[in-house]
N, C-alpha and C positions, 0 to 999 in steps of 0.2 A: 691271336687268331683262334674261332676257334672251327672246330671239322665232325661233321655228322660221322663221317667213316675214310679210310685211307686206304682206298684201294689203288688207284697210281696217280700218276700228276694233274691227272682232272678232276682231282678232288680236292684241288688245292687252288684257290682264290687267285694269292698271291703268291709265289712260289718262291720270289725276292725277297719277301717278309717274314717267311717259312723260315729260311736260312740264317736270317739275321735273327731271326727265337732263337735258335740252335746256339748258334754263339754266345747268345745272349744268358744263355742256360749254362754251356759250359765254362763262362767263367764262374758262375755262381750254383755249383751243379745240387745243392740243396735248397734253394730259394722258392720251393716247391713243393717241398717234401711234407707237407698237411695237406696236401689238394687229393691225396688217395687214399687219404685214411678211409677205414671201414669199407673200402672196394678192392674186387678179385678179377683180375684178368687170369684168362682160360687159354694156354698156348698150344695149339696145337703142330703137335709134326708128324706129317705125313712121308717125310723124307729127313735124312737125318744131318745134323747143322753143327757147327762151330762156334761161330761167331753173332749170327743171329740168334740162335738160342742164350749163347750166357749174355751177350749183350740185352737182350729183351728183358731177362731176369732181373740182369741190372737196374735198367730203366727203369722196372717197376718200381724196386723198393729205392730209387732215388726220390720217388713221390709217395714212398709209405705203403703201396698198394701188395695186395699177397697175391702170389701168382703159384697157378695150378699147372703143371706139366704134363701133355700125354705123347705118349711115341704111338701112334693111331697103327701104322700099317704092322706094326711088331708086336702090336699088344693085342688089340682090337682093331679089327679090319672090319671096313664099312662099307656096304652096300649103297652105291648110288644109281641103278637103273632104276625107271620110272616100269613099274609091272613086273616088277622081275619076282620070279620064282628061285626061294631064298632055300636052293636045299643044298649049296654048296656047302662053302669052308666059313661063309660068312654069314652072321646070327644076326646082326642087326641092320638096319638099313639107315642113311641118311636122315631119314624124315624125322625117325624118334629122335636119334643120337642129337643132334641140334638143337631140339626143342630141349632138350634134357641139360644139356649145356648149357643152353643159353638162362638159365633158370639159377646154376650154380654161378654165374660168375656177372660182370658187368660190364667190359671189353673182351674179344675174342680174338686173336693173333691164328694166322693159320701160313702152315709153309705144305707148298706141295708144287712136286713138279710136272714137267709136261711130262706123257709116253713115248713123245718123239715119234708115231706109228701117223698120226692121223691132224693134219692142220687144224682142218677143221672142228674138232673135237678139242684140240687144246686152244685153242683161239677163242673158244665158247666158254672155257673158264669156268669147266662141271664144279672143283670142290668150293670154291668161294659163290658163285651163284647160288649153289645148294646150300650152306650156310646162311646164305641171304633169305633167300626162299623158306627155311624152313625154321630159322634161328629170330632170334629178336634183338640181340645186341649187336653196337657198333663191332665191324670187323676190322681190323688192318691187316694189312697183305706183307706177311713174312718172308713171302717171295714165292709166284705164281708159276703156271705153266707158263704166262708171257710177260710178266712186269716182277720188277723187284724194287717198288718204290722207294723203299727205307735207305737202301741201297745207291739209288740215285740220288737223293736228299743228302748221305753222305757224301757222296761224291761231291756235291754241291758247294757243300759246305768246306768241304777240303782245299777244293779251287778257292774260293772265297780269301780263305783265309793266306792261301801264299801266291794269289796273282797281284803280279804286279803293273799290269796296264790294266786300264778301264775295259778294254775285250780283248781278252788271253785270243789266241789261235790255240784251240784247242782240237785232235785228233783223236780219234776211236780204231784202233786197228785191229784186222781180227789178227787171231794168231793159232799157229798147228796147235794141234792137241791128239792124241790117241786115242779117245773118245769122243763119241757125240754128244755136243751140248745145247740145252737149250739155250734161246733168243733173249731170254727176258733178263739178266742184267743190260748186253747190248740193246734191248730196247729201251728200257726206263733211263738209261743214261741217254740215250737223243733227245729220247724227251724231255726229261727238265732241262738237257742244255738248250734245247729250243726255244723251251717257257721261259725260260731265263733270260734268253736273247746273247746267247753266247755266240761264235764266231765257230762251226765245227764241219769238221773235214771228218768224214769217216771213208779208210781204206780195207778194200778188200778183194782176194780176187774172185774173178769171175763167175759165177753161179752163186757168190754168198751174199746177195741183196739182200737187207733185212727187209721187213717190212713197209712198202713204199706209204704207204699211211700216217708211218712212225718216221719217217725220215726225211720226209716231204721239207727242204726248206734250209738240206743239209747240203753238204759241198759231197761227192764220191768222187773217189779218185781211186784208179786200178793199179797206177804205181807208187809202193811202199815208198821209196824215193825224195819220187814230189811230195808227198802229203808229211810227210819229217820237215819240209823245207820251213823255216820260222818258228816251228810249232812250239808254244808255252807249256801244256801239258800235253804227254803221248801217254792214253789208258787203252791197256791192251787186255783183251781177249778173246778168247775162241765164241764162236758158234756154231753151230751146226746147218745146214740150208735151209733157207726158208721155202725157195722154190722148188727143190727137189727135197721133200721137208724131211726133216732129220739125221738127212747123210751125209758122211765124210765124203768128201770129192774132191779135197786136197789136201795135203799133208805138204804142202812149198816149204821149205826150209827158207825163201829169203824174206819169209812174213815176222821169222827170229827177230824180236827187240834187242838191238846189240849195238856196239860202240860206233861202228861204221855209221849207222843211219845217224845216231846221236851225233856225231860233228857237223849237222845241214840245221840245227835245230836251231833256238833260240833258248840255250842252257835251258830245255826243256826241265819237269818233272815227270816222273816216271809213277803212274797208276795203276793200280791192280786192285782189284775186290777181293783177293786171296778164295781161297788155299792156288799156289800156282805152280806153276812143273818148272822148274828151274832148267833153265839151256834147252828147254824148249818151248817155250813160250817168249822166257826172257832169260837173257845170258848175266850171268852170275853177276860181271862187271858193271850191269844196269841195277839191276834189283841188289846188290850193297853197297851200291855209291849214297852218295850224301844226294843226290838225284831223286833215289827213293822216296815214297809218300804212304807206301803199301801199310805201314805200321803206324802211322797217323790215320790214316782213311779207317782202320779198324777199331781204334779207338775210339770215332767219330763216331761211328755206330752205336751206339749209349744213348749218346747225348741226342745225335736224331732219332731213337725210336721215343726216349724220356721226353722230348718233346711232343711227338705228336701224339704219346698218351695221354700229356697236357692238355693238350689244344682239345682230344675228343672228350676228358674229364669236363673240359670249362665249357664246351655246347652243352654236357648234358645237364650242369650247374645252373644254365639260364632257364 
């Protein structure tokens, strides 16, 4: 396959044939590794990472490629208003910083997340548009103010590899958190279960609809309960509201992923995108049973970004 740019799952043809690269790669995780000679991906973080940054590292020099690292908001803070008078704290503005980038390297990776303050404004997607707008290289989306494709693409592939019926019942729950969090891993996971044509129940209570645009097509269900009933895979996490955008309005304890629900399931597996608050999110006895997938799913992160550096290598190749 290959992809002009990976910003979330509409940028992806086949999203079935995406998954199966991925595998396809991880069992041969160097059968690629000439396709990036003499090219530099440019990673940027505007927020700071884990797993997608050394996983991304990874990926590169799985394909040979030299990768440049900036911590944008802690080193160099960037101006993105259109007119703005620049006599703050911050020296340069979007427009050069992009152009200037895009010049040093040949793929662009950018992580940045939403302010949580204003929907509208993270739904419009300023720092990856402005990269678009103002940059010339393919971008991928290291995980947005509303998507975290890479993220879902792992997840994808994760299901792939340990379901066991032709269409898993698969469920999205949220879960308390102490903090507000952004939409966008619970977004890009509806999404490609969608694209995919998965079978997916997302539970949550009341006031925490994610985005009906994104979900259109999905099963909701307000009790924890039912939505455990059968279910293949249960991947939990928090979000913050979309309707009342950005704020906690519940902290329910019975959204806890724990043993109780787990006896309604179908020897479910248990999913996480990590980093996760242990006994509150999910109870110990879930997240280290043999149930677990959390530390497979991270792994998988490699091999789905080293792919779809692949796939934008081989467009620019034609």
């Amino acid at each position: 396959m290959r992809l002009k740019r990976f910003i979330s799952v509409a940028d992806v043809a086949a999203p079935t044939e995406l998954v199966e690269e991925v595998i396809q790669l991880k069992k041969n995780k160097f059968q690629f590794n000439q396709l990036g000679l003499e090219k530099t991906i440019a990673l940027l973080f505007f927020n700071p990472s884990l797993r997608t940054r050394l996983s991304s590292q990874l990926a590169a020099k799985l394909l040979s490629m030299y990768d440049m690292v900036l911590d944008v908001n802690h080193g160099w803070p960037l101006e993105f208003g259109l007119g703005a008078i620049m006599d703050k704290d911050r020296s340069e503005h979007v427009q050069e910083a992009a152009a200037v980038i895009s010049q040093y390297c040949d793929l662009l990776g950018i992580r940045s997340f939403p302010s949580l303050t204003s929907q509208k404004a993270d739904y419009s997607e300023p720092v990856l548009n402005a990269f678009e707008t103002y940059g010339s290289k393919p971008i991928i989306n290291l995980e947005s103010a509303t998507r975290h494709p890479l993220q879902g693409l792992t997840d994808m592939v994760t299901i792939a590899e340990y379901q066991n019926t032709t269409r898993p019942k698969i469920v999205l729950t949220w879960a308390p958190h102490p903090k507000a969090l952004p939409q966008s891993v619970a977004n890009s996971f509806t999404a490609w279960c969608l694209a995919m044509g998965h079978d997916l129940t997302i539970t949550h209570p009341e006031g925490y609809a994610l985005d009906p645009q994104i979900t259109q097509g999905a099963n909701i269900e307000y009790d924890p309960a039912k939505a455990y009933e059968g279910a293949d895979f249960v991947y939990a996490k928090n979000w913050s509201s979309f309707e009342q955008y950005g704020q906690i309005i519940s902290q329910d304890q019975r959204w806890l992923v724990e043993s109780t629900k787990w006896a309604v399931t179908n020897d479910a597996n248990f999913m996480h995108c990590l980093p996760v608050r242990r006994n509150v999110v999910v109870a110990d006895a879930i997240l280290d049973s043999s149930s677990s997938l959390v530390i497979q799913q991270a792994n998988n992160r490699t091999f789905a970004a080293a792919t779809v550096m692949k796939c934008i290598l081989q467009h620019m190749n034609t």
